[in-house]
N, C-alpha and C positions, 0 to 999 in steps of 0.2 A: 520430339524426344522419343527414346526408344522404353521398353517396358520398364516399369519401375524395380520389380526383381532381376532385370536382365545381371545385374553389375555380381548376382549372388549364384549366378549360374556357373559350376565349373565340374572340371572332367573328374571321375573317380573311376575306378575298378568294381565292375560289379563281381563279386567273388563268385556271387553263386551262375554265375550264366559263362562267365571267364571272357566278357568284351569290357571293352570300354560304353561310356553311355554320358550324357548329359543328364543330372536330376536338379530341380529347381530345390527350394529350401531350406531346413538345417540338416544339420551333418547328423542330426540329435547327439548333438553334447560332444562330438569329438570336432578338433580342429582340420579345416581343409587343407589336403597336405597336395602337391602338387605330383603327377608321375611323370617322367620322363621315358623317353623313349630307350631302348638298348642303344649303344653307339653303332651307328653301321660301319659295318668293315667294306675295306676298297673289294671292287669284282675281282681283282685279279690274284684276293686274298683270300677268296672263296672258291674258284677254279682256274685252273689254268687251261690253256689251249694252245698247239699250234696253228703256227695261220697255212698249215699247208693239211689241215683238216686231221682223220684218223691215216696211222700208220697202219701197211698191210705190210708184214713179213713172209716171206718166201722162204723154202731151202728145200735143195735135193741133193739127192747122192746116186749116181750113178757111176757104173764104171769103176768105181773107187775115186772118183771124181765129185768135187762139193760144192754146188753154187748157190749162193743166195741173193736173194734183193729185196729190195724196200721199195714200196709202190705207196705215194703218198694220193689223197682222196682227191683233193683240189687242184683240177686240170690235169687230173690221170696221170700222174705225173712220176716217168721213172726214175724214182733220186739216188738210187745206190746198186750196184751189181757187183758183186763180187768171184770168182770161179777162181777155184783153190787155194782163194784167200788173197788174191791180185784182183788191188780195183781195178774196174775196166769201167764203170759209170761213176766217176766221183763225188764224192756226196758233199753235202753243205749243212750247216751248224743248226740243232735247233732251233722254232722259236722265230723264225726267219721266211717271210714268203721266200718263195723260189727262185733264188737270183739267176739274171738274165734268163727266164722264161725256163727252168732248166729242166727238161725229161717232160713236161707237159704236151700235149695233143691240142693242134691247131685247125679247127674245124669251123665254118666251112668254108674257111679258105687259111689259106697259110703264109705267112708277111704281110703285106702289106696292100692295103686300099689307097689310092693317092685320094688327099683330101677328104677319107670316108664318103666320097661322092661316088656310085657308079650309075650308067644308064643302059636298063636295054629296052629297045622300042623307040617308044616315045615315053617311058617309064624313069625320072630319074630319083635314085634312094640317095638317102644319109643315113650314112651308120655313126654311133657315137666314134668322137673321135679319143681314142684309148694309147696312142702317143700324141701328147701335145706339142713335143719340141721341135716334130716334122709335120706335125698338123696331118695324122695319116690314121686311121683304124689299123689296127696291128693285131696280127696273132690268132683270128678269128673272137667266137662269141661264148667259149667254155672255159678258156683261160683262169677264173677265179670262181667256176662253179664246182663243189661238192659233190663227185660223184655216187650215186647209191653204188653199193660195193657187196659182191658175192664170191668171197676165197675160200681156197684149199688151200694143204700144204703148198702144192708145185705150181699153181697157178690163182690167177684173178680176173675175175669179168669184171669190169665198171662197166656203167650206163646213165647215159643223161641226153637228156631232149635239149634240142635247140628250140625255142619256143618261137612264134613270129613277136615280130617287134620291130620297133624303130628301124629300116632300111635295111630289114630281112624278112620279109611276109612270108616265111614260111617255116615247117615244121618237120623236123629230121629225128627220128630216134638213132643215138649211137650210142657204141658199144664199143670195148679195146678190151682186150684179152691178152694178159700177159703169161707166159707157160715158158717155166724154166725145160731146160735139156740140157746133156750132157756138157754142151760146151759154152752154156752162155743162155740165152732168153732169143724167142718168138715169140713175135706183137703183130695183133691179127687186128683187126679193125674193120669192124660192121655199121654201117652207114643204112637207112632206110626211108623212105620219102614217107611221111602218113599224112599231107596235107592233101587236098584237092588239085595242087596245080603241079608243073614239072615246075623242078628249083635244083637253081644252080648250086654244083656242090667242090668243092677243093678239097684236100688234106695234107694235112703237114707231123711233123713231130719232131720233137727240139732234144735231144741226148747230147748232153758231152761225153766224151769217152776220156779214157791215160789206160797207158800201163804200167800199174802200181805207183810204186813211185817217184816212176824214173824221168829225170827232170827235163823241158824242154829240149832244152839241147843232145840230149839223146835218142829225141824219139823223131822217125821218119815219116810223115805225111802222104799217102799214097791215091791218088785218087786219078780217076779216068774220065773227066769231061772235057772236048775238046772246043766247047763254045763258051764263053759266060755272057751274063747280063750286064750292060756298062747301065749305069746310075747316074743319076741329078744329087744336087744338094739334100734331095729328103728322103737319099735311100731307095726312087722309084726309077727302075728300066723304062732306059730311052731305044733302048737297040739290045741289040747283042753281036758280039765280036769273037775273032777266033782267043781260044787262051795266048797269053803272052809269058815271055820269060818268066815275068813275075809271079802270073799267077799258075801256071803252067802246073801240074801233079803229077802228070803222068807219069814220070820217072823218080817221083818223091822230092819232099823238101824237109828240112829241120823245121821242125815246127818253132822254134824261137826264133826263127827267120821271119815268119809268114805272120800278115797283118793281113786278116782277111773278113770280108763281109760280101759273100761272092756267091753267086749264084750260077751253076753250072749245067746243063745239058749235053746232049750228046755222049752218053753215058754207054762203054760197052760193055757188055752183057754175060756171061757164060751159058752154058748148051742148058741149063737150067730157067734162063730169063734174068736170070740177077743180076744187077750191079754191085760193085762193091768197094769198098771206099776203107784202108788198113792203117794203122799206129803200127809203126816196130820200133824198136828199142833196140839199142847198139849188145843186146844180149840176145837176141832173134825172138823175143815175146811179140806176139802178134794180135792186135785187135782188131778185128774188122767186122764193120756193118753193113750188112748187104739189103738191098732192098729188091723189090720184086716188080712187074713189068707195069702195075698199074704208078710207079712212082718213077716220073721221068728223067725229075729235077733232083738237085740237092743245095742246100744253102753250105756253106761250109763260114764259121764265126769262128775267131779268135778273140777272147776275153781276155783281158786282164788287169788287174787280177781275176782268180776265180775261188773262191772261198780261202784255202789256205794254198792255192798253186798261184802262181809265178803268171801263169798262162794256162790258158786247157782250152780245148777246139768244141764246139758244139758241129757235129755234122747231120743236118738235118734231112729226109727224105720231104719230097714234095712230087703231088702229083701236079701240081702245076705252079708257075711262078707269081713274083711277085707281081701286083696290082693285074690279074688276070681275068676278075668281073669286068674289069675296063675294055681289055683285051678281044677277051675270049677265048685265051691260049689255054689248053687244055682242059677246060673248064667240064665237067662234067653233068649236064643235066636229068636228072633223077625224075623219072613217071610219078604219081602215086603210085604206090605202093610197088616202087622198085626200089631193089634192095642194091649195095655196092660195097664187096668187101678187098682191104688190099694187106699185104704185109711184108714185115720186115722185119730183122733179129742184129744180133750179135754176138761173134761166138768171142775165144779166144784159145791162141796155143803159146804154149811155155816153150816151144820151140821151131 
């Protein structure tokens, strides 16, 4: 049997201390009344969040010329651009992760790992697998982290470490830097080994572009690769082949034509090193994003839908392709403490 007072033991308010307390015996002369708790309110009635972290806003003026964008925290991620008031990055609805991966940085690799399995040596890793429907690691390993964030009006520095881990033993501090100018945004991206060993390092970055609002069918697709990557059932390059009719850019396509998940090389360049890849519009608006000598490849992705469009292109720079741990294809292996920076922008002209 338990104490013979135990049945007279109950919870009261001490007034004068302001907690709660257990006291055994009489109330002296008042009856025991019972306290209840406040009702809790739901979390999301207490604060709200997005799942795409803090909003960074941009805007400049230059020229007499006005652009602004929106640089969301989780997976650095460029969600909105605007230059004299003509999206050129199209944005997506509050409240919402980032559909199809949109304006994030893919480090340190970009696409796709077949199986999350790679090996070099006699070394073989698993990485989580982060697409389950093709059983693939996708995207790299910053995808859904939080970047610390240090802005001004006209630009943004993010920064976040890859930490070692599960089928990446090693340790990368990176950095994306976003800086508006007069016709659009440069995205600069600093990479730096702090581990002890040399580690393999890729990079990627996912933007979709439009111009304004001008509907698939009026915008032309313009891109210069003159090889792509043919793929398996899970999305992973078996080979690569010359472009064909279909997929061909060279001379432009209607984008409401094009059904694409493609991945391109052989990219030509101008006297500067750039490649460059254009949106025009049957009014001569011109998007284009150009990327710089350290980024070879490019994925070029047709969604649709894509938030409130019909269809929208993701055209992505990649310094090397898909499942490239595997490979070896362009992989870039990083000393301690060597550093690897690449970039790439997008302007736009109204005519």
């Amino acid at each position: 049997m338990g104490h013979p007072h135990a049945a007279a033991l109950v919870a009261q308010v001490d007034r004068r201390r302001g907690r709660a307390c257990r006291r055994p015996g009489s109330w002296r002369g008042r009856e025991p009344r019972t306290v209840y708790p406040a009702p809790l309110r739901r979390y999301d009635e207490i604060v709200s969040f997005d799942p795409t972290g803090r909003q960074v806003f941009l805007r400049a003026s230059h020229d007499g010329r006005v652009v602004s964008a929106q640089i969301s925290q989780v997976g650095a991620s460029l969600r909105h651009l605007t230059v004299d008031g003509v999206d050129v990055v199209p944005s997506f609805p509050a409240g919402i992760p980032a559909p199809g991966a949109s304006g994030i940085v893919l480090v340190p690799w970009p696409n796709r790992v077949r199986g999350g399995t790679w090996t070099v040596g006699d070394t073989t890793y698993q990485l989580a697998i982060t697409e389950p429907a093709l059983d693939n690691a996708s995207h790299g390993l910053l995808r859904f982290t939080a970047y610390d964030v240090a802005d001004g009006p006209e630009s943004v520095t993010l920064r976040a470490d890859v930490f070692p881990q599960t089928g990446y033993p090693f340790h990368l501090q990176t950095s994306v830097t976003y800086a508006l100018v007069a016709d659009g945004i440069v995205v600069t991206h600093a990479i730096r080994n702090v581990g002890t060993s040399p580690a393999p390092v890729a990079l990627g970055t996912h933007p979709y572009l439009a111009v304004g609002d001008a509907p698939a069918s009026e915008i032309t697709v313009t891109s210069s690769g003159t090889t792509y990557f043919v793929v398996d059932d899970k999305l992973v390059p078996t080979g690569s082949a010359a472009v064909t009719p279909e997929n061909d850019l060279r001379a432009g396509q209607v984008l409401a034509d094009l059904v694409l998940d493609t991945a391109y090389t052989g990219l030509s360049r101008d006297a500067s090193g750039r490649a460059s890849h254009t949106l025009r519009d049957t009014a001569g608006r011109t998007v284009t994003l150009w990327q710089d000598e350290s980024f070879d490849y490019v994925q070029l992705y047709t969604a649709r839908p894509y938030a409130d469009r019909d269809v929208s292109i993701a055209v992505e720079p990649m310094t090397a392709p898909a499942n490239a741990f595997n490979t070896g294809e362009a992989v870039r292996w990083l000393a301690p403490d060597e550093d690897w920076q690449a970039q790439w922008g997008i302007t736009y002209a109204a005519s």
